[in-house]
N, C-alpha and C positions, 0 to 999 in steps of 0.2 A: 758049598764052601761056607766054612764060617766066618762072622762077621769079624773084618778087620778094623781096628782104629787107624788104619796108616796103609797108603795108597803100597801092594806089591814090586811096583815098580821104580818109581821115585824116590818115596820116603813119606811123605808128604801128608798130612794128619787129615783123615777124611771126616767129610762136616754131614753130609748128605747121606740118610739112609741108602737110599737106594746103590749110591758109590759103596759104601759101608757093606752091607750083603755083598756086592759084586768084587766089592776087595782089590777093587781101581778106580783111580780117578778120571774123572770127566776131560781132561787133556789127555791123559794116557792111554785111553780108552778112546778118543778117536786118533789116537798114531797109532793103535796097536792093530784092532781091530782089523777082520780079514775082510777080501773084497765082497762089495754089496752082491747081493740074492741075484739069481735069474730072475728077466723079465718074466711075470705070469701069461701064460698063451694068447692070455685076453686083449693082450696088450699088440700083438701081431697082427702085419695087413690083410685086411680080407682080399682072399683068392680073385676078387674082379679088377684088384688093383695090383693083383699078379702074374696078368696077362701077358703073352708073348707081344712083343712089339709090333707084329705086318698085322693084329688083331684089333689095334687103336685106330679109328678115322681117323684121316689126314685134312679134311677137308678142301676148299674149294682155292686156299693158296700153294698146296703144295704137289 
């Protein structure tokens, strides 16, 4: 995309290169913007802590 002077959305005169190349501004751009990314796998619980439940000790109160 080429660089705009003026937000596509708004109107609004963009200051900041980086808005400028992307050709929206920094309010418009987080209302427009689609929903954030999948968690990465890394971030999911390891398999001990996804145990079946009669697999947990209950210990000496229950």
């Amino acid at each position: 995309m080429a660089e705009s002077p003026r937000c596509t959305v708004c109107g609004r005169l963009l200051r900041d290169p980086a808005s400028r190349a992307r050709g929206i501004g920094p309010v418009c751009h987080r209302k427009t913007r689609s929903a954030p990314a999948p968690r990465p796998a890394a971030w999911t619980l390891p398999a001990t802590l996804l145990r079946p439940i009669a697999d947990v000790p209950t210990g000496p109160y229950l």
